[in-house]
Biopython code that builds the backbone (N, CA, C, O; Angstrom):
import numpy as np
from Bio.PDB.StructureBuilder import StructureBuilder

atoms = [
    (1, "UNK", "N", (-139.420, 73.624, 58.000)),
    (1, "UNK", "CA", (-139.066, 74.897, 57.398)),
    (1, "UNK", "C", (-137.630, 75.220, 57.808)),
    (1, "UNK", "O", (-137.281, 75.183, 58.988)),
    (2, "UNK", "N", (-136.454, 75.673, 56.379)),
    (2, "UNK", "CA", (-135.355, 76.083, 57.058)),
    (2, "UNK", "C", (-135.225, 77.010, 57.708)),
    (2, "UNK", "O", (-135.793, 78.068, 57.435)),
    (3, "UNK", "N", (-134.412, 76.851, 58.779)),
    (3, "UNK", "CA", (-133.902, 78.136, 60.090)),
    (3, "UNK", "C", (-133.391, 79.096, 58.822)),
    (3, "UNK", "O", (-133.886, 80.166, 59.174)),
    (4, "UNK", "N", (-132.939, 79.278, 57.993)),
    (4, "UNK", "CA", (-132.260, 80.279, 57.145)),
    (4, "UNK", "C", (-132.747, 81.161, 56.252)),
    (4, "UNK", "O", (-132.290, 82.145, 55.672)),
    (5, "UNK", "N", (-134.179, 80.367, 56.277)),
    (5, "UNK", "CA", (-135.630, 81.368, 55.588)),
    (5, "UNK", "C", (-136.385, 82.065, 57.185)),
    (5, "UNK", "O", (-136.555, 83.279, 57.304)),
    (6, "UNK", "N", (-136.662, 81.341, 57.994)),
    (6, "UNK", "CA", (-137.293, 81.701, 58.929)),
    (6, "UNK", "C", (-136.424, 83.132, 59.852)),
    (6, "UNK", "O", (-136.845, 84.270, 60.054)),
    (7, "UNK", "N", (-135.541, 82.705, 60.123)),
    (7, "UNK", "CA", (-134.918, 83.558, 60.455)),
    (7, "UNK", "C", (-133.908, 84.833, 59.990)),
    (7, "UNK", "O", (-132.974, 85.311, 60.634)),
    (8, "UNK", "N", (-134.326, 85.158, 58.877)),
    (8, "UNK", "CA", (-133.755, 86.065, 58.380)),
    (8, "UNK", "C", (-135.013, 87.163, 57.274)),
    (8, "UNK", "O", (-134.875, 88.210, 56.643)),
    (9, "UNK", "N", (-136.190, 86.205, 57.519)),
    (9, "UNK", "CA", (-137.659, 86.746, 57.116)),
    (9, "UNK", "C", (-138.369, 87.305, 58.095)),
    (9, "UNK", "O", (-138.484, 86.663, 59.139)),
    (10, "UNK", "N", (-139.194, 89.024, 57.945)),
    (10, "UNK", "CA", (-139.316, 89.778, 58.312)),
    (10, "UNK", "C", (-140.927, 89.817, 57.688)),
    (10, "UNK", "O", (-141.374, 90.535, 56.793)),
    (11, "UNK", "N", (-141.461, 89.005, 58.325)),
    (11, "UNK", "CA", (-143.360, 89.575, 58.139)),
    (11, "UNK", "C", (-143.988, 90.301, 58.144)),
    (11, "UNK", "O", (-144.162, 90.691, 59.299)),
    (12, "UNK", "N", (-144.601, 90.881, 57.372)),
    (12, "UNK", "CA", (-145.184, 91.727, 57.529)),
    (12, "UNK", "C", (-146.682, 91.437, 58.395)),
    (12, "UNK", "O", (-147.105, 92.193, 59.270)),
    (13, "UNK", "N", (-147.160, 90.553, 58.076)),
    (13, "UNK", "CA", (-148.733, 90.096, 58.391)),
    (13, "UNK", "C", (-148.627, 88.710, 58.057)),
    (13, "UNK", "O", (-147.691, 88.092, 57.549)),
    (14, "UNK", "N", (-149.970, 88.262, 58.506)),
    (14, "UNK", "CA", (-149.858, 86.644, 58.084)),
    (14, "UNK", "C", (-150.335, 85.949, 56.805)),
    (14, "UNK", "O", (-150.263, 84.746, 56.555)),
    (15, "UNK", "N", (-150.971, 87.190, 55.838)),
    (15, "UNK", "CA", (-150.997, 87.069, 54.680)),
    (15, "UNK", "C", (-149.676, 86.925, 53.240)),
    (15, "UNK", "O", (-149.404, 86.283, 52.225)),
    (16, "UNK", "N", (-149.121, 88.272, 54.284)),
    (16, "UNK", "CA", (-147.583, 88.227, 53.750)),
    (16, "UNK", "C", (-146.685, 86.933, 53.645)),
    (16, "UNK", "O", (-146.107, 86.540, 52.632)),
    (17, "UNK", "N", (-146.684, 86.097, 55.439)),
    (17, "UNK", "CA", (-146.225, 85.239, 55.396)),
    (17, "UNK", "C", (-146.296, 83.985, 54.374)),
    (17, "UNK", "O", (-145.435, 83.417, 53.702)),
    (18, "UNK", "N", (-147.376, 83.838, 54.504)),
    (18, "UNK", "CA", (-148.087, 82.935, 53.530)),
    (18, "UNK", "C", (-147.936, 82.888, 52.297)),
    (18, "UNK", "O", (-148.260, 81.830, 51.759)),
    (19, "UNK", "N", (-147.432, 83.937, 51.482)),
    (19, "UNK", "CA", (-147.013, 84.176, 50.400)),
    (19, "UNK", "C", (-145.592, 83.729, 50.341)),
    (19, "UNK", "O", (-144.973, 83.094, 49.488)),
    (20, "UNK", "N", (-145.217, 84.293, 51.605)),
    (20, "UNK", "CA", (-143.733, 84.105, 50.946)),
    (20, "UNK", "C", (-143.223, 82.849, 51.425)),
    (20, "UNK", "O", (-142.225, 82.399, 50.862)),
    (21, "UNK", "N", (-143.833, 82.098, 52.534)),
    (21, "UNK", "CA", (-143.447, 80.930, 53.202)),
    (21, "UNK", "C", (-144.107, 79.840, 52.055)),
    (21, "UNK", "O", (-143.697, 78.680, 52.068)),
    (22, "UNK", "N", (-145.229, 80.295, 50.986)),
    (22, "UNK", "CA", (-145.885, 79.715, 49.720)),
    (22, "UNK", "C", (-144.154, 79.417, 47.975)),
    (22, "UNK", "O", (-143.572, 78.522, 47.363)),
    (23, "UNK", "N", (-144.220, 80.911, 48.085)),
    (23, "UNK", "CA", (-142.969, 80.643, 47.530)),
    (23, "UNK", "C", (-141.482, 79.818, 47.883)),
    (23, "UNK", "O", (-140.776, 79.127, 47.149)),
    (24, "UNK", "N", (-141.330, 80.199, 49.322)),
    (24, "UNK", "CA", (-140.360, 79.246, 49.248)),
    (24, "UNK", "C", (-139.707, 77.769, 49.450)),
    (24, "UNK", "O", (-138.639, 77.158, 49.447)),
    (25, "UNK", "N", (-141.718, 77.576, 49.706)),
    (25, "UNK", "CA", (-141.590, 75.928, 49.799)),
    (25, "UNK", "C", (-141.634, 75.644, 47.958)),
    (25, "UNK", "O", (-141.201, 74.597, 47.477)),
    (26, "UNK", "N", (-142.201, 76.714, 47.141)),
    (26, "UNK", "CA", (-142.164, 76.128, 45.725)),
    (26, "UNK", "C", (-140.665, 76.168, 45.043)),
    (26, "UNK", "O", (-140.228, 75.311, 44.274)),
    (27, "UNK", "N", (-140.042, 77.227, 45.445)),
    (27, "UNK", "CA", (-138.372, 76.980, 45.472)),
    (27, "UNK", "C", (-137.240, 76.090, 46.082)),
    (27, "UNK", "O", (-136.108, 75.846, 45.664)),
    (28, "UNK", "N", (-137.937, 75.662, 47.259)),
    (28, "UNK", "CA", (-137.435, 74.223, 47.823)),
    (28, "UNK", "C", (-137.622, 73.060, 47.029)),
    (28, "UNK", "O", (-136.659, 72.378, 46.679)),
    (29, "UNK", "N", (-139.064, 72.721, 46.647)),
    (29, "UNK", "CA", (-139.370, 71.324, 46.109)),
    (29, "UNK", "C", (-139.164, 71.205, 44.561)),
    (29, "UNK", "O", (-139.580, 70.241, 43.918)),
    (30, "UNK", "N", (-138.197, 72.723, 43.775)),
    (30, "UNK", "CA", (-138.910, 72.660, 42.551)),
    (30, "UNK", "C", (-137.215, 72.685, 41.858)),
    (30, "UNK", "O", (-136.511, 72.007, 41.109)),
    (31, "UNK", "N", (-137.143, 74.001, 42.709)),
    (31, "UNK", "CA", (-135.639, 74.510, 42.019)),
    (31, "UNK", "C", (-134.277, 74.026, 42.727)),
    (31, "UNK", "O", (-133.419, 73.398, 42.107)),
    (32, "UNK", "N", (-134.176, 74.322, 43.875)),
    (32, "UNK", "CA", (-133.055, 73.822, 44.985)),
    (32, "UNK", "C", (-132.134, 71.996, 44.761)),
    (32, "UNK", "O", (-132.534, 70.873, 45.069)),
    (33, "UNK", "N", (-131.004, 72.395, 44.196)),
    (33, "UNK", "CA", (-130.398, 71.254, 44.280)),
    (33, "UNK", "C", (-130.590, 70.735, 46.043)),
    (33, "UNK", "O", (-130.585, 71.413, 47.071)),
    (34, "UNK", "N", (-130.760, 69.157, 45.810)),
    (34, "UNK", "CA", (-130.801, 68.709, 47.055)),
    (34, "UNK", "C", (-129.560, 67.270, 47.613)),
    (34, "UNK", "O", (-129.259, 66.268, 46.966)),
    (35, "UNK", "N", (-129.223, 67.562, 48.584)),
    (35, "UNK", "CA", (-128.017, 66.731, 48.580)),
    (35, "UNK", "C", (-128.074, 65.200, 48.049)),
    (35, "UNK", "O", (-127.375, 64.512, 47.305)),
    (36, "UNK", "N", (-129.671, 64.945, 49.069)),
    (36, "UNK", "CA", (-130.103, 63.296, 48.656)),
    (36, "UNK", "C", (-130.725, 63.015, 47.075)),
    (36, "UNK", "O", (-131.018, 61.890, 46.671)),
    (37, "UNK", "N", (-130.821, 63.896, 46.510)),
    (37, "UNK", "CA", (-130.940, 63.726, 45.343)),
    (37, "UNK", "C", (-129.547, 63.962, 44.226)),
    (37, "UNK", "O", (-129.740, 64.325, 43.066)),
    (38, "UNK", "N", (-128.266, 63.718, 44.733)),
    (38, "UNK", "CA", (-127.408, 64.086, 44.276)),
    (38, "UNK", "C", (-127.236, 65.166, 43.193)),
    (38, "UNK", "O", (-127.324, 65.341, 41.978)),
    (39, "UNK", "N", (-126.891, 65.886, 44.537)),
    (39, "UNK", "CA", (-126.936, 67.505, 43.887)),
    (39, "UNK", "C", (-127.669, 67.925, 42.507)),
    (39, "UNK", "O", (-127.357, 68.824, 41.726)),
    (40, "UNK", "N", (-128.840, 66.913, 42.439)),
    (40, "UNK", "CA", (-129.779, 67.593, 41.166)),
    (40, "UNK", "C", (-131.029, 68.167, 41.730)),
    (40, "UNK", "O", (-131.384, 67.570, 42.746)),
    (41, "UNK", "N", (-132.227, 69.693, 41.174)),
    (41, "UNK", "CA", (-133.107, 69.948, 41.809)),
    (41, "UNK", "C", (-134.127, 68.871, 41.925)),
    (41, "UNK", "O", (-133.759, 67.707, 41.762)),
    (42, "UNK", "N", (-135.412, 69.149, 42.200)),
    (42, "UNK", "CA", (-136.169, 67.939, 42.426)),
    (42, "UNK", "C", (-136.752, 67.705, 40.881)),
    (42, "UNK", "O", (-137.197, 66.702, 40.323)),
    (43, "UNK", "N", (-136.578, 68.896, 40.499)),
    (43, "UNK", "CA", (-137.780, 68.547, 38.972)),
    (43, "UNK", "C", (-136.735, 68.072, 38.386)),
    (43, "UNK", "O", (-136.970, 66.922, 38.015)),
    (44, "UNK", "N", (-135.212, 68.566, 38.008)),
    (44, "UNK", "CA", (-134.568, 67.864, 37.336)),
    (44, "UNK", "C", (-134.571, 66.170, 37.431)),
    (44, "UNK", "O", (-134.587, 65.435, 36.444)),
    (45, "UNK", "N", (-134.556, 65.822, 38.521)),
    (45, "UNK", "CA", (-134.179, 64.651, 38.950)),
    (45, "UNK", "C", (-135.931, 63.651, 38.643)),
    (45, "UNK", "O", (-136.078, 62.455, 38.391)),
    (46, "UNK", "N", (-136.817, 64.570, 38.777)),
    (46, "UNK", "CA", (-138.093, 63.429, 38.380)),
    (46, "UNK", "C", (-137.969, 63.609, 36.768)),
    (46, "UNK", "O", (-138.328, 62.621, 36.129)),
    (47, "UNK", "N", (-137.598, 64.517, 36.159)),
    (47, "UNK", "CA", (-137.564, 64.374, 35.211)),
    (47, "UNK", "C", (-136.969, 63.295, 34.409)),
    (47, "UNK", "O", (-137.598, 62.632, 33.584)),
    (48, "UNK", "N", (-135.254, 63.099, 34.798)),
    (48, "UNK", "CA", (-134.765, 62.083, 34.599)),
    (48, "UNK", "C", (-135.352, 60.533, 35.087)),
    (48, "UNK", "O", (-134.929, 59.549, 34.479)),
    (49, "UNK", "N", (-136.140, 60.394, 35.980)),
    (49, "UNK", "CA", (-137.118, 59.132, 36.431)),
    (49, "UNK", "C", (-138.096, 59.158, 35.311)),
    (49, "UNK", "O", (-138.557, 58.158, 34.762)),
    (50, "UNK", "N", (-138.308, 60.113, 35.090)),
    (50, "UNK", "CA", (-139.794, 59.561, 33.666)),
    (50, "UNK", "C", (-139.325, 59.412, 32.449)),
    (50, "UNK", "O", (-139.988, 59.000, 31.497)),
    (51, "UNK", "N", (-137.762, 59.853, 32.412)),
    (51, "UNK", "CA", (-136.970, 59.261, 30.872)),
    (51, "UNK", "C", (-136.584, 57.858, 31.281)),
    (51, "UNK", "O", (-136.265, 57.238, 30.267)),
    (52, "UNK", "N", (-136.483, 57.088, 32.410)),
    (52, "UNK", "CA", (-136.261, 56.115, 32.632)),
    (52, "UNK", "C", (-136.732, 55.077, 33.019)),
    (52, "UNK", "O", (-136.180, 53.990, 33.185)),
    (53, "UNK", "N", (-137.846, 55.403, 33.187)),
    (53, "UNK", "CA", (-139.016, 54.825, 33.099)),
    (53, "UNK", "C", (-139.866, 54.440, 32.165)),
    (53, "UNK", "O", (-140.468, 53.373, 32.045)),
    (54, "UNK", "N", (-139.868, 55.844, 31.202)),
    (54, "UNK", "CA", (-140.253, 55.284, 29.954)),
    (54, "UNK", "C", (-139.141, 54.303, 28.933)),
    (54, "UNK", "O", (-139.557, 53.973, 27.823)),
    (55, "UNK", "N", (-138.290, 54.041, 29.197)),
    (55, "UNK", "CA", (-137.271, 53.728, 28.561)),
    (55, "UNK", "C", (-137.892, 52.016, 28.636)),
    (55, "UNK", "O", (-138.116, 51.496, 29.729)),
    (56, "UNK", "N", (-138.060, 51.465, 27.662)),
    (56, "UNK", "CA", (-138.348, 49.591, 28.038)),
    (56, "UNK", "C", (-137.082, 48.803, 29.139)),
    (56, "UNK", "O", (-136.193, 49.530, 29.584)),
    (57, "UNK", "N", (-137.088, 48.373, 29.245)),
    (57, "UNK", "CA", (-136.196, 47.345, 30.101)),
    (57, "UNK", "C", (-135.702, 46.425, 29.446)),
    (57, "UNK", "O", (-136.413, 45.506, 29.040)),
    (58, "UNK", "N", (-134.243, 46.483, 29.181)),
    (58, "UNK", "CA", (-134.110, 45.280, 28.726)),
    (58, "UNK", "C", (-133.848, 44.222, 29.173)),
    (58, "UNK", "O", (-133.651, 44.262, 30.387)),
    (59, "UNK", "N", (-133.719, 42.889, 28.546)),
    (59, "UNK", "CA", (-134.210, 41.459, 28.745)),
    (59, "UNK", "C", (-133.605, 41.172, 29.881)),
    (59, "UNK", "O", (-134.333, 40.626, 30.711)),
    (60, "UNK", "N", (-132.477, 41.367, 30.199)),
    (60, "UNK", "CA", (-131.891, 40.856, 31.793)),
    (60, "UNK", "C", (-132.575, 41.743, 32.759)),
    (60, "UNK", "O", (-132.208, 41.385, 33.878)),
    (61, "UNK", "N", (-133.339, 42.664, 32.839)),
    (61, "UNK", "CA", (-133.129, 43.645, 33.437)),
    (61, "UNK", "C", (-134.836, 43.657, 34.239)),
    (61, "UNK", "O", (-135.483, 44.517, 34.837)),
    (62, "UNK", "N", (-135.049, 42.381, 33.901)),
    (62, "UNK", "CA", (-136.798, 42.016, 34.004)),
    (62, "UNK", "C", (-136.881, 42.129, 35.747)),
    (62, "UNK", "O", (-135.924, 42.257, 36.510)),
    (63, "UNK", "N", (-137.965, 42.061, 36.010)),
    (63, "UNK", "CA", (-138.266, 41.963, 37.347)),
    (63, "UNK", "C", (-138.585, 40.416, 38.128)),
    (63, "UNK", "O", (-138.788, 40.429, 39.342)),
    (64, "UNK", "N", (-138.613, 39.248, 37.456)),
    (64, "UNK", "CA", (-138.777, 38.319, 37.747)),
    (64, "UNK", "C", (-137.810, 37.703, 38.899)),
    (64, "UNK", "O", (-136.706, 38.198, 39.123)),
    (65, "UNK", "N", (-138.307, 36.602, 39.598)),
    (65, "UNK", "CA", (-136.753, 36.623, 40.338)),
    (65, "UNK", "C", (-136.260, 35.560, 39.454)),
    (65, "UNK", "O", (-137.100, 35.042, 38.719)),
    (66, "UNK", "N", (-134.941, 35.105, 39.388)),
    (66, "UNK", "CA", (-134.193, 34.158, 38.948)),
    (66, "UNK", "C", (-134.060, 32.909, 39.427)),
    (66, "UNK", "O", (-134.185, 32.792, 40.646)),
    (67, "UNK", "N", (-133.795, 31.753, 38.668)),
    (67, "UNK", "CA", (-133.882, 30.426, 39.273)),
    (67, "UNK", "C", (-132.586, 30.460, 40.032)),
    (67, "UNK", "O", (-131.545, 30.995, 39.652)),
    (68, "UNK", "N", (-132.809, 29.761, 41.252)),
    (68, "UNK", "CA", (-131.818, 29.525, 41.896)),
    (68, "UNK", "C", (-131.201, 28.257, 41.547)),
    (68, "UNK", "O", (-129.971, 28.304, 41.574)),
    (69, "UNK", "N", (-131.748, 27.048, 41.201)),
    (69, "UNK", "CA", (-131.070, 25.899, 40.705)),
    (69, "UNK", "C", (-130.710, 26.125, 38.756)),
    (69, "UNK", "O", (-131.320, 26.640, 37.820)),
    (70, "UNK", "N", (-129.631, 25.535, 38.898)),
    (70, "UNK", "CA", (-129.882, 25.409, 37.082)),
    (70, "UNK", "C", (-130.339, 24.197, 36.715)),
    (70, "UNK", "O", (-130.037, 23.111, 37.209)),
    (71, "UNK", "N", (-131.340, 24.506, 35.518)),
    (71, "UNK", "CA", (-132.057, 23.248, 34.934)),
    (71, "UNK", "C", (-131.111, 21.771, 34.630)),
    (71, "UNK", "O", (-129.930, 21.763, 34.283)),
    (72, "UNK", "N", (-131.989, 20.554, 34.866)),
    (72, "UNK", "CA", (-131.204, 19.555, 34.668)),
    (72, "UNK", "C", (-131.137, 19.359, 33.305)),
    (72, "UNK", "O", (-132.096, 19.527, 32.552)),
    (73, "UNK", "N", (-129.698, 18.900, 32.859)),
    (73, "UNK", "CA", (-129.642, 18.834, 31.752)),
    (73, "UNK", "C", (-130.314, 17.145, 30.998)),
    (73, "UNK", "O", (-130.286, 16.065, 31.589)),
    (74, "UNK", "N", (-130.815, 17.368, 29.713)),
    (74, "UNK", "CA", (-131.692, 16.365, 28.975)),
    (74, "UNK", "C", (-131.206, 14.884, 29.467)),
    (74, "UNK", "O", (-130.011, 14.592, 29.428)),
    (75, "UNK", "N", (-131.709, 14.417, 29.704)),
    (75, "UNK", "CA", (-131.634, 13.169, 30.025)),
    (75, "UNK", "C", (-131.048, 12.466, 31.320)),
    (75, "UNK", "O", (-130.624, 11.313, 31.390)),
    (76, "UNK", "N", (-131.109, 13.291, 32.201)),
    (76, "UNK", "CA", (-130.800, 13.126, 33.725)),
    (76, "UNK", "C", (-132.134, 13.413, 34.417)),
    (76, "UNK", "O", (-132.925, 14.344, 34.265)),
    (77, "UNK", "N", (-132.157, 12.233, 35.305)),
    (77, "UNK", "CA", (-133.269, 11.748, 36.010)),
    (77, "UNK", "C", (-133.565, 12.782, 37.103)),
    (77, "UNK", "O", (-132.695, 13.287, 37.813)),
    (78, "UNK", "N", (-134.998, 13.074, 37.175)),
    (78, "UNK", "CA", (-135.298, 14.189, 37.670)),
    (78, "UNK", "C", (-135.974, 13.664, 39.440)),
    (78, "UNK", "O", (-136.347, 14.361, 40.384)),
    (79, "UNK", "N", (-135.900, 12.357, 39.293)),
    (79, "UNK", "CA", (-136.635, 11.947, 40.743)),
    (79, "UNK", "C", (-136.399, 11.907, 41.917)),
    (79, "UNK", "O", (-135.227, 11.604, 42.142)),
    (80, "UNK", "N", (-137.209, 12.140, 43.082)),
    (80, "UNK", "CA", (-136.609, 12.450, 43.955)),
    (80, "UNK", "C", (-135.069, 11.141, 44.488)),
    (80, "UNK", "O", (-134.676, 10.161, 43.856)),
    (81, "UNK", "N", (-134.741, 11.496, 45.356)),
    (81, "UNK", "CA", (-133.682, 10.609, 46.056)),
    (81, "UNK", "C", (-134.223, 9.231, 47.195)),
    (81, "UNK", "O", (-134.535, 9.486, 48.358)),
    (82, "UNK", "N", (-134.250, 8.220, 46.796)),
    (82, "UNK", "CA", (-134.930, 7.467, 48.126)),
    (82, "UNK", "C", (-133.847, 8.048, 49.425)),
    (82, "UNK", "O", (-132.648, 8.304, 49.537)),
    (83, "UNK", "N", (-135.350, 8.078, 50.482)),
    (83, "UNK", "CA", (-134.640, 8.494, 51.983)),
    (83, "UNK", "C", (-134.865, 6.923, 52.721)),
    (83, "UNK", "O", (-135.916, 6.285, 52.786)),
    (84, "UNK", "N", (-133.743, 6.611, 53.153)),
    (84, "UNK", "CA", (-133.872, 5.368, 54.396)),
    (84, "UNK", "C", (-134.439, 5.696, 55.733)),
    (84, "UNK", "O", (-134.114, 6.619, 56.480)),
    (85, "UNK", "N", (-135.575, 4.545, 55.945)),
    (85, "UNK", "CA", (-136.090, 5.137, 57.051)),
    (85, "UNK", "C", (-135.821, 4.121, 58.021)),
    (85, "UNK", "O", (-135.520, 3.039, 57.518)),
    (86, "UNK", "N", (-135.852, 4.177, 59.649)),
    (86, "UNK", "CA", (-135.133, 3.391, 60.743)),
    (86, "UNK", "C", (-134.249, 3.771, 60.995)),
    (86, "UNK", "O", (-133.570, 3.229, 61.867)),
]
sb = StructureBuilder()
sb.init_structure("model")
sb.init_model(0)
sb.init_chain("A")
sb.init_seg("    ")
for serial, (resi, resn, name, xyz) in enumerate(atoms, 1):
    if name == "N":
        sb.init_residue(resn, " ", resi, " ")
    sb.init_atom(name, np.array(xyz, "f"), 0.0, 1.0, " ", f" {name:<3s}", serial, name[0])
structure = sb.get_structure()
């Protein structure tokens, strides 16, 4: 909880609290630009995750991992290397 709500809030009771310590966690998580979310609120910012999410992926953009060797080209011998042994 921020020091800047807590301390400048004046309770009445612990019903009171609860209300208002209710509201301003829903103004924290809902409305409040947040730094790590680059300066967008939180709903803005999931919002933009479910336009981008729904968005397909395109073809490079797959999740597979990538070959690390490139394929041999047609007609180059694919067998292993004899190893000398002794």
């Amino acid at each position: 909880m921020r020091d800047e709500f807590l301390n400048e809030t004046l309770f009445r009771n612990l019903a009171h609290a609860r209300d208002l310590i209710a509201a301003w966690v829903t103004d924290y998580n809902t409305e409040r630009p947040h730094w790590a979310l680059g300066d967008q609120t939180p709903a803005g910012f999931a919002l933009h995750l479910t336009t981008t999410i729904a968005r397909p992926a395109a073809r490079d953009e797959g999740s597979a991992r990538r070959a690390i060797a490139q394929s041999a080209p047609k007609g180059v011998n694919q067998l292993p290397a004899p190893v000398a042994i002794g």
